[in-house]
DOZAPA-194463 format. One record per residue: residue number from 1; x, y, z of N, C-alpha, C in turn. Coordinates in steps of 0.001 Angstrom, whole numbers, plus 500000, padded with zeros to 6 digits. Example, Ala and Ser with C-alpha at 12.3 -4.5 7.8 and 13.67 -1.06 7.14 Angstrom:
BEGIN
<atom n="1" n_X="513190" n_Y="494310" n_Z="507800" ca_X="512300" ca_Y="495500" ca_Z="507800" c_X="513200" c_Y="496700" c_Z="507800"/>
<atom n="2" n_X="512850" n_Y="497750" n_Z="507080" ca_X="513670" ca_Y="498940" ca_Z="507140" c_X="512900" c_Y="500030" c_Z="507870"/>
//
This chain:
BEGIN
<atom n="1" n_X="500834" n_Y="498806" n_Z="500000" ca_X="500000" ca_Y="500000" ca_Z="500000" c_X="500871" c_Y="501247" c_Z="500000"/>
<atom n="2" n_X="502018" n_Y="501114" n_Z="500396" ca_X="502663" ca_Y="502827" ca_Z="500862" c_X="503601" c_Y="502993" c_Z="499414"/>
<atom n="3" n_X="503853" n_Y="501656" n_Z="499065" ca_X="504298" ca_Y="502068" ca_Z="497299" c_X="502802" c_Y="502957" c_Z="496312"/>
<atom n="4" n_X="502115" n_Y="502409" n_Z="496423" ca_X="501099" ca_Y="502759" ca_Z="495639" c_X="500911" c_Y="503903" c_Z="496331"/>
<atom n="5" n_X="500616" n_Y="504435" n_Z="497002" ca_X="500502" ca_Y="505659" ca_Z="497699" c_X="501361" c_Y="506670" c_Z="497112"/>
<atom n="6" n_X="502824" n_Y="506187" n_Z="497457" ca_X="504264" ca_Y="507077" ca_Z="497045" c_X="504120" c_Y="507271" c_Z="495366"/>
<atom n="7" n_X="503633" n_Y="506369" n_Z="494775" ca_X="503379" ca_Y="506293" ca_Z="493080" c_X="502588" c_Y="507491" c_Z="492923"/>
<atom n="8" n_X="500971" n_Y="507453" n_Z="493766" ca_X="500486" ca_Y="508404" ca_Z="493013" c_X="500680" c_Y="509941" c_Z="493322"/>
<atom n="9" n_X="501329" n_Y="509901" n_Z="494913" ca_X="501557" ca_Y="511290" ca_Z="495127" c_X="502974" c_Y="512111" c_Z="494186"/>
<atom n="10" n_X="503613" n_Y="511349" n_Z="493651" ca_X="504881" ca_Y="511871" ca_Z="492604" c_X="503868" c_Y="512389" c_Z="491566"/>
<atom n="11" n_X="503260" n_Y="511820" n_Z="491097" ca_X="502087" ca_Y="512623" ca_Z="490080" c_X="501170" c_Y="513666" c_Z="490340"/>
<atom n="12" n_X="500773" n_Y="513410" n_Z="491417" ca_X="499768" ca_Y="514804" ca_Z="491767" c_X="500802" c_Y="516118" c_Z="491611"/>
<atom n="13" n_X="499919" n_Y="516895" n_Z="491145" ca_X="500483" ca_Y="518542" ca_Z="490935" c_X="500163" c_Y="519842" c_Z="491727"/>
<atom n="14" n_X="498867" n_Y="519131" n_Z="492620" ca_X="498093" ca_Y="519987" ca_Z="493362" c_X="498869" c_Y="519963" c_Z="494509"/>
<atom n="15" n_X="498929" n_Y="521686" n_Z="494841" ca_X="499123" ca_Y="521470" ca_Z="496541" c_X="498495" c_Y="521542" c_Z="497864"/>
<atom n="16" n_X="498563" n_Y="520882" n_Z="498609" ca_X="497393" ca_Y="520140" ca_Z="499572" c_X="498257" c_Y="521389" c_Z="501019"/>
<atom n="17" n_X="497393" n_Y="522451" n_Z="500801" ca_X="497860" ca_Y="523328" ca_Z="502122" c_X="496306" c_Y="523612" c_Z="502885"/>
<atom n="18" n_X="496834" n_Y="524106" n_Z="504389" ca_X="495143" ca_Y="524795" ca_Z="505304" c_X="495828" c_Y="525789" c_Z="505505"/>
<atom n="19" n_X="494646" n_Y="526660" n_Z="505921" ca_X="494775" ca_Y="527775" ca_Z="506970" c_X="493792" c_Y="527822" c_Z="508050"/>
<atom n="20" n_X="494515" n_Y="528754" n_Z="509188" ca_X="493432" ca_Y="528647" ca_Z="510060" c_X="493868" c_Y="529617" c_Z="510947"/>
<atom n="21" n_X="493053" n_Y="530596" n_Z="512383" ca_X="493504" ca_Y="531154" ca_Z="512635" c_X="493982" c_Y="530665" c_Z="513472"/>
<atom n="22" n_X="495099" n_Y="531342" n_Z="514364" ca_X="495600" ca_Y="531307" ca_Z="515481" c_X="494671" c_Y="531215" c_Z="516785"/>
<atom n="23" n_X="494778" n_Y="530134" n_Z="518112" ca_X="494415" ca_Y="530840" ca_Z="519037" c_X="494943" c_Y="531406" c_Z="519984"/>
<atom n="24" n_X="496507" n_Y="531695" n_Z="519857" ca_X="497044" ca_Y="532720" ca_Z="520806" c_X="497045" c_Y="534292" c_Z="520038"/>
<atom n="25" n_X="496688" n_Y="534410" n_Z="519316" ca_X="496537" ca_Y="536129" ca_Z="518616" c_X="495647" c_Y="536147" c_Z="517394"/>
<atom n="26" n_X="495213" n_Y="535396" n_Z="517072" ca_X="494035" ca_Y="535670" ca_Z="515898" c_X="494594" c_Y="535307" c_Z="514301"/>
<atom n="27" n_X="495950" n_Y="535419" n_Z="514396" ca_X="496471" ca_Y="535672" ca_Z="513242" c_X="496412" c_Y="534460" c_Z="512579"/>
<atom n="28" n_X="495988" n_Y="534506" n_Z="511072" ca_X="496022" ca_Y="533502" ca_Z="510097" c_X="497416" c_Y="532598" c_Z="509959"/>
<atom n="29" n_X="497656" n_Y="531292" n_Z="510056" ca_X="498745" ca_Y="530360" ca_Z="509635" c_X="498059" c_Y="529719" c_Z="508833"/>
<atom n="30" n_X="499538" n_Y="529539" n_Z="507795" ca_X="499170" ca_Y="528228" ca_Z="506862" c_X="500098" c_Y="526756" c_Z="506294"/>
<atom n="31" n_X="499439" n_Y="526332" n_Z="506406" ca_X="500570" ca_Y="524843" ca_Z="506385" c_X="499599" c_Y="523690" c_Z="506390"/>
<atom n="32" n_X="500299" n_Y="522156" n_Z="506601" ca_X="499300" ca_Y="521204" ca_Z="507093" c_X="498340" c_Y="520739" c_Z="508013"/>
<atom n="33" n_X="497703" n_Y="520654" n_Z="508196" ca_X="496578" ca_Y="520799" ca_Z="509274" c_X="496591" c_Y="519138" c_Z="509635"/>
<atom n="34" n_X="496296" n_Y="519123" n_Z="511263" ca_X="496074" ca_Y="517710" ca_Z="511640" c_X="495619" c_Y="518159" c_Z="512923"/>
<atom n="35" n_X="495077" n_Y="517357" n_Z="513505" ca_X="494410" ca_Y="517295" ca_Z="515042" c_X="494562" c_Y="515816" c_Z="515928"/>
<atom n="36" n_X="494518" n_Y="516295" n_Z="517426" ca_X="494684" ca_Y="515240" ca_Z="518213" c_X="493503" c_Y="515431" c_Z="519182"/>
<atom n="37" n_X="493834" n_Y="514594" n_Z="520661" ca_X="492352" ca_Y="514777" ca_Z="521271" c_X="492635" c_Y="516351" c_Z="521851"/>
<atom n="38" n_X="493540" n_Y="516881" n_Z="521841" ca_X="493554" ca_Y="517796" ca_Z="522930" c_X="493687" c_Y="519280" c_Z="521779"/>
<atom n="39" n_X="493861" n_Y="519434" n_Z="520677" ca_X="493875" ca_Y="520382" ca_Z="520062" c_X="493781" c_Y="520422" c_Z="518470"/>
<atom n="40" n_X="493763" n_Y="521558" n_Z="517320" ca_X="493352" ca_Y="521727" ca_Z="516539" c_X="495264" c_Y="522457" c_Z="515898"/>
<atom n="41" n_X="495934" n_Y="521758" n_Z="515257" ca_X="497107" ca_Y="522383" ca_Z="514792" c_X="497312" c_Y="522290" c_Z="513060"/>
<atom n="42" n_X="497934" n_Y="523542" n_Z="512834" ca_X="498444" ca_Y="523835" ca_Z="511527" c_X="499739" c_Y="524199" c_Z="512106"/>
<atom n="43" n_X="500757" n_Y="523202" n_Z="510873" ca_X="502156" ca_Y="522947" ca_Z="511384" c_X="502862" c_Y="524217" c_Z="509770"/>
<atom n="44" n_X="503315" n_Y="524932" n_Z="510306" ca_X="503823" ca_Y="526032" ca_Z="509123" c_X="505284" c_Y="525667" c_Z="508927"/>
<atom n="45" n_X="505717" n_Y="526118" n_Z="508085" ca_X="506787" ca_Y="525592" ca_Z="507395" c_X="507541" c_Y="526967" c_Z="507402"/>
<atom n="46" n_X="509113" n_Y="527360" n_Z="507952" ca_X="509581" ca_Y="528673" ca_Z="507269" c_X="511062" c_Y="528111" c_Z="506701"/>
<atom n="47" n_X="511816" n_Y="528246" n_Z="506584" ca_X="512985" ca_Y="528349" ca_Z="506003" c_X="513917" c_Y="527578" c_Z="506780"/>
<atom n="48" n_X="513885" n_Y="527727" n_Z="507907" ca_X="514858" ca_Y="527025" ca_Z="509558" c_X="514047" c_Y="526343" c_Z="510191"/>
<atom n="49" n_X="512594" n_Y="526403" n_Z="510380" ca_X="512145" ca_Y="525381" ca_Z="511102" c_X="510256" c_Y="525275" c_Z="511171"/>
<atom n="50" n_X="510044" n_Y="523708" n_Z="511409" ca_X="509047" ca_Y="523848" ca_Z="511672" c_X="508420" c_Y="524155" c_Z="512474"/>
<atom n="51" n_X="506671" n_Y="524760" n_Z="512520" ca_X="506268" ca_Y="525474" ca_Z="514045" c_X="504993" c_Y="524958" c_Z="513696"/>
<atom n="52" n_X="504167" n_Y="524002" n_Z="515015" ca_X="503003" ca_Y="523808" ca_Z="514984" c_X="502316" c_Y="524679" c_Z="515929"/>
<atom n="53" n_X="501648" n_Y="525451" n_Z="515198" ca_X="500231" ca_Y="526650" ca_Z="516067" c_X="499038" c_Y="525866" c_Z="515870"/>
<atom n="54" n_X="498342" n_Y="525813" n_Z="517565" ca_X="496986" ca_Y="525905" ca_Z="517485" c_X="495931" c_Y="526361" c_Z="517003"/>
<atom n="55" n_X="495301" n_Y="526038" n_Z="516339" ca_X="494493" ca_Y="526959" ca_Z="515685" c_X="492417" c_Y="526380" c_Z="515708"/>
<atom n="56" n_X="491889" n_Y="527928" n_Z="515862" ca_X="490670" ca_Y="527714" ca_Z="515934" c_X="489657" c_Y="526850" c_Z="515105"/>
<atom n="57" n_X="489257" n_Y="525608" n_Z="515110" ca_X="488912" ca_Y="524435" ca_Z="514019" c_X="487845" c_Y="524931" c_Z="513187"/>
<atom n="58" n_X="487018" n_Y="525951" n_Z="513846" ca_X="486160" ca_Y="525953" ca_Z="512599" c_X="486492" c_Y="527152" c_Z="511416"/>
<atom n="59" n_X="487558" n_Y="527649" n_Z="511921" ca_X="488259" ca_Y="528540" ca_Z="510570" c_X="489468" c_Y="527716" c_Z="510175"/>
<atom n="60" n_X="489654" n_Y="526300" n_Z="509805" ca_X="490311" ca_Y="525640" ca_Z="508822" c_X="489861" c_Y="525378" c_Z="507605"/>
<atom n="61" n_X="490218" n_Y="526171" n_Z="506593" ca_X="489839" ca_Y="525938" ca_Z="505147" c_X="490708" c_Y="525158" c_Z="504218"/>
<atom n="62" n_X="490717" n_Y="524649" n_Z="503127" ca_X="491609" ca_Y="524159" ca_Z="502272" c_X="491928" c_Y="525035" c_Z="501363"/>
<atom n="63" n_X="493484" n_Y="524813" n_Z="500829" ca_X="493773" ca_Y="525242" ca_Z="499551" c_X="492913" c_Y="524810" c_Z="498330"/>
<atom n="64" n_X="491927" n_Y="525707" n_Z="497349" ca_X="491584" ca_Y="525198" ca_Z="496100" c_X="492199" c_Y="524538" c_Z="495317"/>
<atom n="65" n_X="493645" n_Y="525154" n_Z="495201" ca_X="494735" ca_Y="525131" ca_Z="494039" c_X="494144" c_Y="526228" c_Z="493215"/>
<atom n="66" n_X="493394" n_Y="527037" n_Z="493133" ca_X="492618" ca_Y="527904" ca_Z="492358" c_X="493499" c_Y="529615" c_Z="492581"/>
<atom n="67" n_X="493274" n_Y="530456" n_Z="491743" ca_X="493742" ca_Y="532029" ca_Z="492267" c_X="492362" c_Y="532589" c_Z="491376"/>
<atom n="68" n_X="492295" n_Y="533721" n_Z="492461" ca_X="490886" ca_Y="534798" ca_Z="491873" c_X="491560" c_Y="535407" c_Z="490529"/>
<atom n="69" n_X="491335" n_Y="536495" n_Z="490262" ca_X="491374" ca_Y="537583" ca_Z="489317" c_X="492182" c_Y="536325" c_Z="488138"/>
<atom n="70" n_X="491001" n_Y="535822" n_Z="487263" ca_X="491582" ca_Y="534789" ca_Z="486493" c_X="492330" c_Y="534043" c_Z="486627"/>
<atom n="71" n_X="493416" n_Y="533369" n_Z="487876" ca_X="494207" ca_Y="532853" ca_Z="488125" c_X="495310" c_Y="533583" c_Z="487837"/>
<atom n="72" n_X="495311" n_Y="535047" n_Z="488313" ca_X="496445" ca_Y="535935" ca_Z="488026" c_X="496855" c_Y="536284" c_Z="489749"/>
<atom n="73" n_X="495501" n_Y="536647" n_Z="490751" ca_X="495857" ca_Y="536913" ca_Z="491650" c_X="495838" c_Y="535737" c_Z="493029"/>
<atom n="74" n_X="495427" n_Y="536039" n_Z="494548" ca_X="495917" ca_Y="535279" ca_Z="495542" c_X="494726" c_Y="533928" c_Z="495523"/>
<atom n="75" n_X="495685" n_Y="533150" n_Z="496244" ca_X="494901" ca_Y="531877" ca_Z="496759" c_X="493727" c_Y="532234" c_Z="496860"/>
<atom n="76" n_X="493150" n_Y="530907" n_Z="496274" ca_X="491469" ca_Y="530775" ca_Z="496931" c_X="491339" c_Y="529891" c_Z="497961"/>
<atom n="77" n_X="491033" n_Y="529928" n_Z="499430" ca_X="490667" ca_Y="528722" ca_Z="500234" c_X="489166" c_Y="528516" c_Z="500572"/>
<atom n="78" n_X="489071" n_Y="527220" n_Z="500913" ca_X="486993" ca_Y="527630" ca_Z="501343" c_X="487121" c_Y="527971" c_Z="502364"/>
<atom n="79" n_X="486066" n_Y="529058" n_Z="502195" ca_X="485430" ca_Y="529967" ca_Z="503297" c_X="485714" c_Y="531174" c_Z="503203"/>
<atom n="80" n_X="486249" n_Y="531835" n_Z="501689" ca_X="486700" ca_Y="532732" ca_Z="501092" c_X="485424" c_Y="533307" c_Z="500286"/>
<atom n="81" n_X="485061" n_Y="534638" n_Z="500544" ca_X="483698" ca_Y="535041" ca_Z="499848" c_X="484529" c_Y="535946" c_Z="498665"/>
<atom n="82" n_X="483272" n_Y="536037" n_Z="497541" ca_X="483323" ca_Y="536881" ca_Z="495834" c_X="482176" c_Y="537718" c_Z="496271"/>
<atom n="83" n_X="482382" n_Y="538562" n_Z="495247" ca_X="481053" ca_Y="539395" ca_Z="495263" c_X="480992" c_Y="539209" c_Z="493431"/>
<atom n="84" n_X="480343" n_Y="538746" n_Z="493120" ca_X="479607" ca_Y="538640" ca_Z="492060" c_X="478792" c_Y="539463" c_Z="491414"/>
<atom n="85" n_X="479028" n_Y="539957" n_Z="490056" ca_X="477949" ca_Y="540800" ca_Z="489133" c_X="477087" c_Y="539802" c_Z="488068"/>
<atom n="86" n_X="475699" n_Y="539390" n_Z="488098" ca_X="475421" ca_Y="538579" ca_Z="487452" c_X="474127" c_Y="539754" c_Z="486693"/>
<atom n="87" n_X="473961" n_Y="538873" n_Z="485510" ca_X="472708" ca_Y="539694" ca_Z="484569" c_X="471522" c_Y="539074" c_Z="484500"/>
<atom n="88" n_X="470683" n_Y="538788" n_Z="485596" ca_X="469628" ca_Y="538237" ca_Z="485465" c_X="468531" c_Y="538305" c_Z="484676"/>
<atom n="89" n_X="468331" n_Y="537007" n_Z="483862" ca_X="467596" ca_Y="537187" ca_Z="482533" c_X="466029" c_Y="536186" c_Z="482718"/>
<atom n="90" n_X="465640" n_Y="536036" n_Z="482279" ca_X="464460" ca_Y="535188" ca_Z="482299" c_X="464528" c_Y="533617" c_Z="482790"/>
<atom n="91" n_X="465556" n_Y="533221" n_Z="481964" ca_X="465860" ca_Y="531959" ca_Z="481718" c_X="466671" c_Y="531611" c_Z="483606"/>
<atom n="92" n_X="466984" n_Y="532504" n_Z="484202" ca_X="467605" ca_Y="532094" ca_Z="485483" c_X="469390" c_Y="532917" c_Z="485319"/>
<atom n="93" n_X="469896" n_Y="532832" n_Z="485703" ca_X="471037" ca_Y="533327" ca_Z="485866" c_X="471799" c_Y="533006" c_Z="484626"/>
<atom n="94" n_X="472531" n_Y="534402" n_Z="484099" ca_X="473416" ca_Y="533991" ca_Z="482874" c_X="474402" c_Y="535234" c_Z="482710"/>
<atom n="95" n_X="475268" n_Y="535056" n_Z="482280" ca_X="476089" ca_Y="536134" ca_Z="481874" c_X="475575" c_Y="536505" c_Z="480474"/>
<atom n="96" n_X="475036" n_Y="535510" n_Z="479420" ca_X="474762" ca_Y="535910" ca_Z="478156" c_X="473168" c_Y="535804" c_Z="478017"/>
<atom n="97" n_X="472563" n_Y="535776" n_Z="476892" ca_X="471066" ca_Y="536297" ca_Z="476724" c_X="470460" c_Y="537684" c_Z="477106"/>
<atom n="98" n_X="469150" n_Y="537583" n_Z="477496" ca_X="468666" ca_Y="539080" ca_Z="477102" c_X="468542" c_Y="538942" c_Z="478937"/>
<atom n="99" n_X="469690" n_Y="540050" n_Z="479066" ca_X="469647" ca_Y="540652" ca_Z="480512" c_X="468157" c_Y="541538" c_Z="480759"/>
<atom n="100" n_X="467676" n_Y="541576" n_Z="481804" ca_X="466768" ca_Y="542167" ca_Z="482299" c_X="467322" c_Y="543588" c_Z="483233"/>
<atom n="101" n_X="468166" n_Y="543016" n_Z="484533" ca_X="469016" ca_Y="543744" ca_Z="485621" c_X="469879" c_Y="543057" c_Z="485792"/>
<atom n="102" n_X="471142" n_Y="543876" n_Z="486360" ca_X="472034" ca_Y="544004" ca_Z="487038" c_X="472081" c_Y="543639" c_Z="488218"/>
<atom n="103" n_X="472339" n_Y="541913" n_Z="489281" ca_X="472338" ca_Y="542083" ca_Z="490448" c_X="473752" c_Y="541453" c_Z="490708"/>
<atom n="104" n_X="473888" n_Y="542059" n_Z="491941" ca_X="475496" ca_Y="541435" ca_Z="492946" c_X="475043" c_Y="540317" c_Z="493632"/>
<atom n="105" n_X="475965" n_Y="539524" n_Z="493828" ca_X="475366" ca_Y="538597" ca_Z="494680" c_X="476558" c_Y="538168" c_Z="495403"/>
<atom n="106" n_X="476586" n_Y="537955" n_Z="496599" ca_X="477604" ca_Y="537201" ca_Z="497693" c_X="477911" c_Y="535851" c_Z="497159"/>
<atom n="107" n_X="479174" n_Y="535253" n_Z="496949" ca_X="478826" ca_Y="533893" ca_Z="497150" c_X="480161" c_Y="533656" c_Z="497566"/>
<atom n="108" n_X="480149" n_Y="532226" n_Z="498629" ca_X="481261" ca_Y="531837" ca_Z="499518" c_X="482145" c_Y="530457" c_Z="499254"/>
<atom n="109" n_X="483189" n_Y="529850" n_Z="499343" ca_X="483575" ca_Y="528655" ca_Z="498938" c_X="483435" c_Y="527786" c_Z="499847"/>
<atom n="110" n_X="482811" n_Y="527082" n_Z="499150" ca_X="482394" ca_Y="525448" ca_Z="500189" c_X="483058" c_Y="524157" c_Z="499256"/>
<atom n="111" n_X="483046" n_Y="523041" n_Z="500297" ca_X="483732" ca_Y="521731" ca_Z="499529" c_X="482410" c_Y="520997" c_Z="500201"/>
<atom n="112" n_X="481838" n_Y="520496" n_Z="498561" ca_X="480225" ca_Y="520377" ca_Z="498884" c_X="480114" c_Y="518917" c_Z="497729"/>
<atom n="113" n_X="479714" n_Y="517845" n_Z="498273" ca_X="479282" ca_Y="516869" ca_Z="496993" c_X="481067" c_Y="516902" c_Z="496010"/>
<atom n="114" n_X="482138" n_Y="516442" n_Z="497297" ca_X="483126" ca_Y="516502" ca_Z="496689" c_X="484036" c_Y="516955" c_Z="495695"/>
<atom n="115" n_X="483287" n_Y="518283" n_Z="495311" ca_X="483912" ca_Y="519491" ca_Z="495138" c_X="484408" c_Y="520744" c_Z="495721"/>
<atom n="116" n_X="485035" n_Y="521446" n_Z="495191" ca_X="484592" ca_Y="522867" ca_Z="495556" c_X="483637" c_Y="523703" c_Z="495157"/>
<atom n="117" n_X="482723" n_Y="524397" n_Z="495564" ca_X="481453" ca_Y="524877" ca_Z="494893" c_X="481308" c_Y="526199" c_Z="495519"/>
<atom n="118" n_X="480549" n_Y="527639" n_Z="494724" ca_X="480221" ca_Y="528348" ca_Z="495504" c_X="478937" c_Y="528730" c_Z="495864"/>
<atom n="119" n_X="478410" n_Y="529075" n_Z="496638" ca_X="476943" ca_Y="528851" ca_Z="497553" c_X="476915" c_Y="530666" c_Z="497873"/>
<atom n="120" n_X="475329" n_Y="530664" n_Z="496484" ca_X="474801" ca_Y="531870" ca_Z="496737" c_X="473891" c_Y="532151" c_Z="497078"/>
<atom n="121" n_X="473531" n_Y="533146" n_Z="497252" ca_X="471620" ca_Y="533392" ca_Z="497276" c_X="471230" c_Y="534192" c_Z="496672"/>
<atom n="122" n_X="470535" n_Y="533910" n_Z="495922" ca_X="469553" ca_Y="534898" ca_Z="494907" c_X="469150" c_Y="536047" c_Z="495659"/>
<atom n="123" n_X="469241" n_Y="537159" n_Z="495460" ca_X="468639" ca_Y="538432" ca_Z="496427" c_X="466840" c_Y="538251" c_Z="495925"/>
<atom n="124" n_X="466690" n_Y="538272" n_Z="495291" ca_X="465132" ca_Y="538494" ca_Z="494800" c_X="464550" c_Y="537371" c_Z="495215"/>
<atom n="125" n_X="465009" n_Y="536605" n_Z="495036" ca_X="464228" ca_Y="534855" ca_Z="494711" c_X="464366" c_Y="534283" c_Z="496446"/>
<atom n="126" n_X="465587" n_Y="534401" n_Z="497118" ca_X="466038" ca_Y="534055" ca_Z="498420" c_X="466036" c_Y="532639" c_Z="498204"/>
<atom n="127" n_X="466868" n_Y="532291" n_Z="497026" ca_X="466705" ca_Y="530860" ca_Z="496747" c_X="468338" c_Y="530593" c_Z="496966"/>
<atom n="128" n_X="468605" n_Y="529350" n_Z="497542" ca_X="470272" ca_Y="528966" ca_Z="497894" c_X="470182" c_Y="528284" c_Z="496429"/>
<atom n="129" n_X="472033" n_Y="529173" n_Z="495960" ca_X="471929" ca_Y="527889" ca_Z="494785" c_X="474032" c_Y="528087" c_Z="494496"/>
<atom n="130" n_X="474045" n_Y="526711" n_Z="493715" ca_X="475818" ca_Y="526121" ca_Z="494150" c_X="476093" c_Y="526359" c_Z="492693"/>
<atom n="131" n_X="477545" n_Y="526629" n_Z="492416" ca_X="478414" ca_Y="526423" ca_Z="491230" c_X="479338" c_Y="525555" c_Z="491443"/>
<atom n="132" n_X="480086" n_Y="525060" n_Z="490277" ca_X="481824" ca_Y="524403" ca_Z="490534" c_X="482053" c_Y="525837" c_Z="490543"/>
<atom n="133" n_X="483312" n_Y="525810" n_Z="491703" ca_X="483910" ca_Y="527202" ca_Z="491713" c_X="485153" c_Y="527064" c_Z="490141"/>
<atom n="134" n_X="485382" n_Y="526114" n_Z="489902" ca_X="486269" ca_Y="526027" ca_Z="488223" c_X="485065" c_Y="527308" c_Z="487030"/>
<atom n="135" n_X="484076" n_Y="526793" n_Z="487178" ca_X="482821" ca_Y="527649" ca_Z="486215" c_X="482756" c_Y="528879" c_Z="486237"/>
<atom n="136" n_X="482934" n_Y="528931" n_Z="487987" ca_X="482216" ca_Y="530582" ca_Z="488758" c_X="483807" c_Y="531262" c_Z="488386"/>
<atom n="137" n_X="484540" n_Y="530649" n_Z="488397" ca_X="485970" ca_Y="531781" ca_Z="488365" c_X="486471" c_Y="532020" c_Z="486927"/>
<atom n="138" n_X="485894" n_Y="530970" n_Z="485498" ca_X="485676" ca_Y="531418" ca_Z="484509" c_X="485260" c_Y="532570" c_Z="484022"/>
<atom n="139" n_X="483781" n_Y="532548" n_Z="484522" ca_X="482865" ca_Y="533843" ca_Z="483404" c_X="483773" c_Y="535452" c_Z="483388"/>
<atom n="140" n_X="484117" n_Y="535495" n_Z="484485" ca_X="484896" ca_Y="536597" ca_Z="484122" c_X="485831" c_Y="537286" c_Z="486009"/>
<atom n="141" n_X="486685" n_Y="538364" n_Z="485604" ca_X="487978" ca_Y="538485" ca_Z="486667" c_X="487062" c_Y="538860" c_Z="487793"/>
<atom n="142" n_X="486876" n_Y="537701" n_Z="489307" ca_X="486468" ca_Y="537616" ca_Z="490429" c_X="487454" c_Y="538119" c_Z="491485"/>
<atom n="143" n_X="487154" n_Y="538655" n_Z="492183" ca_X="488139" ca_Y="538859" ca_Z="493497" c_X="487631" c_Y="538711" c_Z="494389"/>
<atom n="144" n_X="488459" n_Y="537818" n_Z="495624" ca_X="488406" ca_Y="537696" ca_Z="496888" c_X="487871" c_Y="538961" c_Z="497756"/>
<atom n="145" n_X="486837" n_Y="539227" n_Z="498170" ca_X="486623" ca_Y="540348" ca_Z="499389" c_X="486472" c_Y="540120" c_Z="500285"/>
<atom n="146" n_X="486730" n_Y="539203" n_Z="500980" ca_X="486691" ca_Y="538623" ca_Z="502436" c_X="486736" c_Y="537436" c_Z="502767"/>
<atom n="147" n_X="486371" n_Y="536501" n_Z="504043" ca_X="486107" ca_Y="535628" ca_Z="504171" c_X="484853" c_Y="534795" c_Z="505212"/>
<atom n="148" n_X="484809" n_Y="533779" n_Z="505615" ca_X="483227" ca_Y="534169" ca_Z="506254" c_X="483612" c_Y="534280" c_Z="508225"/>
<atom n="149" n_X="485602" n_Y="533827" n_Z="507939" ca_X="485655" ca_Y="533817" ca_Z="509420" c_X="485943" c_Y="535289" c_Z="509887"/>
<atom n="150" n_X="486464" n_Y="536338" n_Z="509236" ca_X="486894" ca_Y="537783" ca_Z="509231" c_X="485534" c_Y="538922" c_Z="509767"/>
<atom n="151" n_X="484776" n_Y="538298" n_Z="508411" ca_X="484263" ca_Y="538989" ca_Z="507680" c_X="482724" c_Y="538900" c_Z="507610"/>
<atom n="152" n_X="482186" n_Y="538915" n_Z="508314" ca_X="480767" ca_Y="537447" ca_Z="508853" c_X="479760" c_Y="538270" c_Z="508440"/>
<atom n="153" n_X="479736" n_Y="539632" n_Z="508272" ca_X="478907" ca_Y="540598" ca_Z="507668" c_X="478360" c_Y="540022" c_Z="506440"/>
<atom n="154" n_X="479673" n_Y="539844" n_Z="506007" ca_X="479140" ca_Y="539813" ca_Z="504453" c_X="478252" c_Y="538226" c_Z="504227"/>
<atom n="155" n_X="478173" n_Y="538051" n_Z="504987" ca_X="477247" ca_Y="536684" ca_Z="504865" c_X="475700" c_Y="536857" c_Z="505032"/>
<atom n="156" n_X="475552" n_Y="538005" n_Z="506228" ca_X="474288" ca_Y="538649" ca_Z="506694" c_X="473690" c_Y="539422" c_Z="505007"/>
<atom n="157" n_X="474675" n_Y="540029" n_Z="504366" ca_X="474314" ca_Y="540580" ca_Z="503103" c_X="473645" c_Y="539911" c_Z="501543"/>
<atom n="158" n_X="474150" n_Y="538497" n_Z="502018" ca_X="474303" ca_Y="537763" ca_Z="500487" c_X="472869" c_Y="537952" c_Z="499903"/>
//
């Protein structure tokens, strides 16, 4: 088993990082994440040595492997919110066809049905509805504006 293991991880290209915050100062670390009975740690990596910080469990997100602004700008992890411009048309949500209005919409990264997906809500409709975040970071240049552990407002808004 640990050959086959070692086989397929030489092939993978993706990198498998968390973040999470700190609980001695708040501050974001990032590295591998693992837990025992007594705590919640992300082990960071610098140049001279390794350092495992505790960190608060329900702000551990994963690396996408993804970057916003077309894959030009920073990491995407889940639990990372977009603000979205969509053209709502008849047919349901589209970037193309006969736009009606102009709405924004919140949406946040979740790892949902073994993807990554992002989870919005229709402002008008108050209907929850999911993308592959691969799709949602297509249509056009998205940026990161927060996240939902920072930033919890913007969740009250979506």
């Amino acid at each position: 088993i640990k050959l086959i293991l070692t086989l397929i991880n030489k092939n993978m290209k993706r990198e498998i990082k968390f973040r999470g915050k700190r609980k001695d100062n708040g501050g974001w670390v990032y590295g591998y994440y693992w837990v025992t009975d007594i705590d919640t740690y992300i082990t960071c990596e610098d140049e001279t040595k390794h350092q495992d910080k505790a960190v608060i469990p329900e702000t551990v997100g994963q690396l996408t492997g993804l970057k916003d602004k077309n894959g030009k700008g920073n990491d995407v992890y889940e639990g990372d919110t977009f603000e979205a411009i969509y053209k709502d048309c008849p047919d349901g949500f589209s970037i193309m066809g006969k736009e009606t209005t102009v709405i924004r919409i919140k949406a946040t990264v979740v790892f949902k049905w073994g993807r990554f997906m992002v989870e919005m809500l229709h402002p008008t409709e108050k209907k929850l509805g999911y993308s592959n975040l691969i799709d949602f970071l297509k249509n056009e240049e998205k940026v990161v504006i927060g996240n939902i552990y920072e930033n919890s407002y913007l969740l009250k808004e979506k």
